[in-house]
Z-matrix of the N, CA and C atoms (Angstrom, degrees):
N
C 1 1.443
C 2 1.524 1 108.90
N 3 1.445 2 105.32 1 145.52
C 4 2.065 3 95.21 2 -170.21
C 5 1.443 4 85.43 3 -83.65
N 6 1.266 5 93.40 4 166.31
C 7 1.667 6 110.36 5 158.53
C 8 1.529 7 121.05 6 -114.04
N 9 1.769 8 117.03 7 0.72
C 10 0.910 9 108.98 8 -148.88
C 11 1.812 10 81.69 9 -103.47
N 12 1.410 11 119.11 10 -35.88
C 13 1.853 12 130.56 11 179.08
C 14 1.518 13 118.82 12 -97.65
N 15 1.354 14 116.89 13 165.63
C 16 1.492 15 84.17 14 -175.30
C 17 1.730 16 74.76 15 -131.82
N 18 1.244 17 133.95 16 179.45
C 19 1.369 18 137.62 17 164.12
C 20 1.712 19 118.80 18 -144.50
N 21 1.617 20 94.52 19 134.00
C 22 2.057 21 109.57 20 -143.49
C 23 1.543 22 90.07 21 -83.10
N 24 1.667 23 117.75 22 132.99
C 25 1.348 24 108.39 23 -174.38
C 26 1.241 25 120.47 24 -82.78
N 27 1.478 26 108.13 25 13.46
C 28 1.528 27 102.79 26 172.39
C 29 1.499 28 124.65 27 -76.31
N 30 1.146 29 123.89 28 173.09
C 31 1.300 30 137.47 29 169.02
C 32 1.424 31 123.76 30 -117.99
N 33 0.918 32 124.65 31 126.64
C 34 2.004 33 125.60 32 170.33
C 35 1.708 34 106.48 33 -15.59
N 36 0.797 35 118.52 34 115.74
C 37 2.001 36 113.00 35 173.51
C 38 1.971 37 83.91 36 -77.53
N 39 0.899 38 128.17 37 -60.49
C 40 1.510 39 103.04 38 -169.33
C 41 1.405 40 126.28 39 -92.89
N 42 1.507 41 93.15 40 165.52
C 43 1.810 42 102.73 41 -141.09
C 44 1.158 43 93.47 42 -94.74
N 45 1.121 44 122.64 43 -27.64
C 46 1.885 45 96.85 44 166.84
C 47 1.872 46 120.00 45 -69.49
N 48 1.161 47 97.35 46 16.65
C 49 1.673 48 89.38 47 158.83
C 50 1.505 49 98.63 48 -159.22
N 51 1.292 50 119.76 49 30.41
C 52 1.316 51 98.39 50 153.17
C 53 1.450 52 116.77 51 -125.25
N 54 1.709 53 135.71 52 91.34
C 55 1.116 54 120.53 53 -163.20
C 56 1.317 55 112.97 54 -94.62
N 57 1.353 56 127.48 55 51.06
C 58 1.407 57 137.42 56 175.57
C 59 1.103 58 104.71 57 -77.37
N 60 1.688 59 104.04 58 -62.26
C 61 1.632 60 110.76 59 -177.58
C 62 1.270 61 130.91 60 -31.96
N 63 1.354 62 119.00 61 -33.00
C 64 1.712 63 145.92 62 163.08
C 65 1.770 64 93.87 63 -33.81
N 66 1.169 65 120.06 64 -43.01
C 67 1.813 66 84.17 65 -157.81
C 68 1.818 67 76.99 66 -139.03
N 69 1.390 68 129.04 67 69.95
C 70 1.543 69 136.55 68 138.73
C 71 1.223 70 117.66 69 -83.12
N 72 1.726 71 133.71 70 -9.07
C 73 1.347 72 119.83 71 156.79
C 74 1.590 73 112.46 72 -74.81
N 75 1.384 74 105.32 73 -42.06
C 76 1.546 75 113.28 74 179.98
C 77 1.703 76 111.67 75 -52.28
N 78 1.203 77 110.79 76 -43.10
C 79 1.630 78 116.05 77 -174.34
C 80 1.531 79 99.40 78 -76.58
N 81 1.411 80 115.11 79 -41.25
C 82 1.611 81 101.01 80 179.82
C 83 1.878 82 116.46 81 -63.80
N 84 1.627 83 95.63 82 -37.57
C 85 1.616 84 86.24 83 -176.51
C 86 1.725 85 118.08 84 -58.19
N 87 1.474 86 97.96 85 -50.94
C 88 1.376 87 109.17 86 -165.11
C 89 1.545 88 112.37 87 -113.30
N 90 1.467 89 122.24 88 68.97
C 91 1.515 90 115.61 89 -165.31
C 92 1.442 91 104.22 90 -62.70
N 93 1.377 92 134.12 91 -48.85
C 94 1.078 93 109.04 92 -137.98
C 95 1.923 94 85.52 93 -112.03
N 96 1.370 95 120.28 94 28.12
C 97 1.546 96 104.00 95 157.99
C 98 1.813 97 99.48 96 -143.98
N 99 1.154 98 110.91 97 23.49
C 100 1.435 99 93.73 98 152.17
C 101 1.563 100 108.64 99 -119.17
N 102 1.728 101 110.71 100 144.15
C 103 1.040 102 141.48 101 170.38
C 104 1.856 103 119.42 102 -94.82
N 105 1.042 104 134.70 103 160.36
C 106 1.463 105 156.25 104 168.27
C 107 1.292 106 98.18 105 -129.52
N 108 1.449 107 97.05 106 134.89
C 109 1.220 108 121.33 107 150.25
C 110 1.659 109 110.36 108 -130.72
N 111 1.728 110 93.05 109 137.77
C 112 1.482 111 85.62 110 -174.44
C 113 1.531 112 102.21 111 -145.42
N 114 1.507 113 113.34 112 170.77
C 115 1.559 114 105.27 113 161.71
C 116 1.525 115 121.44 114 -97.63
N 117 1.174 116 149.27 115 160.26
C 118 1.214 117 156.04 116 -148.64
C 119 1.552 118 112.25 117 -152.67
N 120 1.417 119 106.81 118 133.46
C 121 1.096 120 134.74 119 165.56
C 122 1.647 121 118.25 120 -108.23
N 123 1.266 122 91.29 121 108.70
C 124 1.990 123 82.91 122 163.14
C 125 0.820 124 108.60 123 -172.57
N 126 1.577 125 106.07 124 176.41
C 127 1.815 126 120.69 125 -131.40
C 128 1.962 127 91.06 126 -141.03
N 129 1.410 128 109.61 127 178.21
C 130 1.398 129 100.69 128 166.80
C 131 1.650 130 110.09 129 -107.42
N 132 1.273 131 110.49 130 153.62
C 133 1.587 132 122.84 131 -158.81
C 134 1.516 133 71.57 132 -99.26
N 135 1.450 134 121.60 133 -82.95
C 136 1.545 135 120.17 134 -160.00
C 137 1.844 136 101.40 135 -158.09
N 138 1.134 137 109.22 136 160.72
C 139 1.263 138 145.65 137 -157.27
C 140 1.924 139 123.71 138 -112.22
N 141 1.278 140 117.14 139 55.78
C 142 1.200 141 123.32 140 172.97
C 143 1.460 142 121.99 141 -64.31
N 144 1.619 143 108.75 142 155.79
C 145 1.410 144 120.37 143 -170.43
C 146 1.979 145 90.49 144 -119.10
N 147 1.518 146 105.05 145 105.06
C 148 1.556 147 100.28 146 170.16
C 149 1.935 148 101.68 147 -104.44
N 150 1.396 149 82.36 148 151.80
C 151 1.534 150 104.81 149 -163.38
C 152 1.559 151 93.09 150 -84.98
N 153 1.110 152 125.65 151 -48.18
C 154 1.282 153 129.46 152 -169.82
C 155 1.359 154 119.79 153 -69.29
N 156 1.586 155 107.82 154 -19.23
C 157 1.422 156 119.53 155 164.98
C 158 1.176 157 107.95 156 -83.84
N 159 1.359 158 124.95 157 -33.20
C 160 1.582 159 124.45 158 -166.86
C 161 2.307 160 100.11 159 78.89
N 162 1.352 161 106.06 160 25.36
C 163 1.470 162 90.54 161 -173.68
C 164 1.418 163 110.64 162 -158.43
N 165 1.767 164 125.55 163 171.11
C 166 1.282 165 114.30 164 178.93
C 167 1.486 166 97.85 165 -86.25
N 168 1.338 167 93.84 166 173.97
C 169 1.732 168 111.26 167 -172.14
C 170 0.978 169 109.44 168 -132.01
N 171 1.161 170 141.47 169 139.55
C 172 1.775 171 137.21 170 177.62
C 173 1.568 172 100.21 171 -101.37
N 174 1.193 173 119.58 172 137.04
C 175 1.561 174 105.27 173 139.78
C 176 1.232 175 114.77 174 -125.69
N 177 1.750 176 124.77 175 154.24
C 178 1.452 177 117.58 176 -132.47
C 179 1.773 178 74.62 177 -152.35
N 180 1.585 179 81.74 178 123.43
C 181 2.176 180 101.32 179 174.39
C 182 1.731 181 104.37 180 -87.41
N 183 1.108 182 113.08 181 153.60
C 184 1.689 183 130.93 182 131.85
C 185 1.160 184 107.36 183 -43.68
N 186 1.363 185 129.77 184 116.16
C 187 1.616 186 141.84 185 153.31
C 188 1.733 187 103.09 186 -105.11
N 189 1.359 188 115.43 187 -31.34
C 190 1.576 189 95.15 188 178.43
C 191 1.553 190 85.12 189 -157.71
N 192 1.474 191 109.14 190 143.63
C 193 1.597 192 122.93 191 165.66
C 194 1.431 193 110.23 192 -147.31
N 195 1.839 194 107.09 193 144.96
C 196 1.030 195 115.15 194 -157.35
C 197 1.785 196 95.00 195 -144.57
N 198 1.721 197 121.47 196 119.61
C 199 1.530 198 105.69 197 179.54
C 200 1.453 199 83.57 198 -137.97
N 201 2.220 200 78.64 199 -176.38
C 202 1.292 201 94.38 200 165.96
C 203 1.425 202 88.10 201 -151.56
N 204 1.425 203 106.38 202 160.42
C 205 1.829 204 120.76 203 -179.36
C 206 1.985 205 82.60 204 -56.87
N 207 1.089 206 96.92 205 143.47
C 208 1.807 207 136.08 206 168.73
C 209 1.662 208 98.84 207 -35.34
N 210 0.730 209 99.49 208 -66.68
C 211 1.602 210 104.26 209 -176.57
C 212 1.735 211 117.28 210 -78.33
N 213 1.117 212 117.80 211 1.05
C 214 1.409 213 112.89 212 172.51
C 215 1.805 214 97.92 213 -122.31
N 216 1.354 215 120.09 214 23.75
C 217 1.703 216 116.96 215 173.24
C 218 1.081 217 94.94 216 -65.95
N 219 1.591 218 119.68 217 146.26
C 220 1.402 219 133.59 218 169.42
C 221 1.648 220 101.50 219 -78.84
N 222 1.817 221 95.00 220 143.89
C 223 1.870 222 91.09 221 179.76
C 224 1.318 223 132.14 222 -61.18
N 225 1.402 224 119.34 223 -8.01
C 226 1.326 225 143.03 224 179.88
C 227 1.706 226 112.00 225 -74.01
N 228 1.421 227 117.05 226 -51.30
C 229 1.510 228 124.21 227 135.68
C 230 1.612 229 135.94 228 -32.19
N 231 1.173 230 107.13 229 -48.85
C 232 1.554 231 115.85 230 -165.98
C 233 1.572 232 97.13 231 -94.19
N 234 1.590 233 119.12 232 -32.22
C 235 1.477 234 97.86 233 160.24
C 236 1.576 235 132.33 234 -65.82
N 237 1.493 236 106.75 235 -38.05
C 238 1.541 237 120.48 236 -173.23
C 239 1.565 238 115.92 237 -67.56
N 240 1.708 239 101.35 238 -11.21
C 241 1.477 240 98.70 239 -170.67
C 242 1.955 241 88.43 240 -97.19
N 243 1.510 242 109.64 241 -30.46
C 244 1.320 243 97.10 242 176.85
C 245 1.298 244 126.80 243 -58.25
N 246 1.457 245 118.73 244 -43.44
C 247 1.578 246 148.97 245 -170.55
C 248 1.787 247 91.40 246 -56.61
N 249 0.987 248 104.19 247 -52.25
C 250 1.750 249 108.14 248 -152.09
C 251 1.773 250 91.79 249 -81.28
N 252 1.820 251 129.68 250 -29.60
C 253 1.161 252 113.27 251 161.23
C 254 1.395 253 122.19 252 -58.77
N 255 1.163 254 137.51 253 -61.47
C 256 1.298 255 174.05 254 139.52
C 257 1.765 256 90.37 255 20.69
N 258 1.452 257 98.33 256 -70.16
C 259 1.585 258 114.28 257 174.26
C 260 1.204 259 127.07 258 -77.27
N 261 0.816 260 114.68 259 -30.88
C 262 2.046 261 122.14 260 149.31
C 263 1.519 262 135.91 261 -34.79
N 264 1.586 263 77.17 262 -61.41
C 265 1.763 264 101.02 263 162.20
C 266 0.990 265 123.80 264 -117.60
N 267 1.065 266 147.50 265 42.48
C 268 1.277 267 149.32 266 -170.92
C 269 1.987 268 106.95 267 6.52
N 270 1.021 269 125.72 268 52.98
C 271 1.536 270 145.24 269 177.61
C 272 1.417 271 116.03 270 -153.69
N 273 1.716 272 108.59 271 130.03
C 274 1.319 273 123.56 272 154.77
C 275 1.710 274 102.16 273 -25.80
N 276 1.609 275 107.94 274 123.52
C 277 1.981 276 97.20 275 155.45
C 278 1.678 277 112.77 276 -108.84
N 279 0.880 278 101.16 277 160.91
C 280 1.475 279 124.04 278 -178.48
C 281 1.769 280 104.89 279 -20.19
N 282 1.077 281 127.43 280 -179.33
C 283 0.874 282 131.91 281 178.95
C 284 1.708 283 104.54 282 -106.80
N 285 1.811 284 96.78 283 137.15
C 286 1.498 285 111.94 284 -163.02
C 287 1.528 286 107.40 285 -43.52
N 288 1.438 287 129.95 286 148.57
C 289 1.793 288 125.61 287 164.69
C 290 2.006 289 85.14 288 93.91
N 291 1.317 290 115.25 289 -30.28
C 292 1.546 291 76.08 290 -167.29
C 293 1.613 292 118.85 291 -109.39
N 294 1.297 293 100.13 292 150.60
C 295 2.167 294 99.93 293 -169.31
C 296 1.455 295 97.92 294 -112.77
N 297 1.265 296 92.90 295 140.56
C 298 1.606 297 92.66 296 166.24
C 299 2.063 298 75.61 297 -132.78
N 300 1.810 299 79.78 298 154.77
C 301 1.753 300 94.97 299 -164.15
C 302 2.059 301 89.18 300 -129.21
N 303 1.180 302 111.38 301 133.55
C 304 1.105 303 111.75 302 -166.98
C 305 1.459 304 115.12 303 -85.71
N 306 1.225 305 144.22 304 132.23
C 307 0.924 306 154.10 305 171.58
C 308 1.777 307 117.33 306 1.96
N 309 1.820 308 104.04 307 -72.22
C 310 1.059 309 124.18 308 170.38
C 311 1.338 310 124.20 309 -65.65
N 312 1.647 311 124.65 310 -7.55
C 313 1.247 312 130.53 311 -175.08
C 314 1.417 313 113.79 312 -117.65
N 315 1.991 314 123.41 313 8.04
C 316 0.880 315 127.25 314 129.20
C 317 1.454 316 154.46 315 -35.87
């Protein structure tokens, strides 16, 4: 979990920008092997000062989301999300579709 962002658990109430809703049968059938991939929009909700960090904190909403189940991402997607790891971290990432979820972020 970062400590440095925080992320607001809401979602868009309207459906022209929230296209999550699109695949809640898919997540109900198969929770733990379907994936989303989506693109994201967001903005900052608000801006805390934690003491225990010694720092400000952002936390940052959904203003617009847009997916598709993992396996139907267009290749134009699945490169740009690679490209932009790649350059982030200067490291190969995982191979597209797969998550590993960290212990502590369970």
């Amino acid at each position: 979990m970062s400590a440095s962002i925080k992320l607001s658990g809401a979602l868009p109430g309207i459906e022209d920008v929230n296209g999550l809703d699109t695949f809640v049968q898919n997540l109900i059938d198969d929770p733990d092997g379907t994936t989303v991939t989506a693109i994201v929009i967001l903005d900052v909700k608000d801006v805390r000062y934690s003491v225990a960090e010694g720092a400000h904190i952002p936390t940052v909403q959904v203003r617009r989301i847009e997916g598709w189940l993992t396996e139907d991402a267009p290749l134009t997607v699945r490169e740009a999300l690679v490209h932009r790891q790649e350059a982030r971290t200067g490291r190969t990432p995982m191979a597209f579709g797969v998550v590993e979820v960290a212990k502590n972020d369970e």
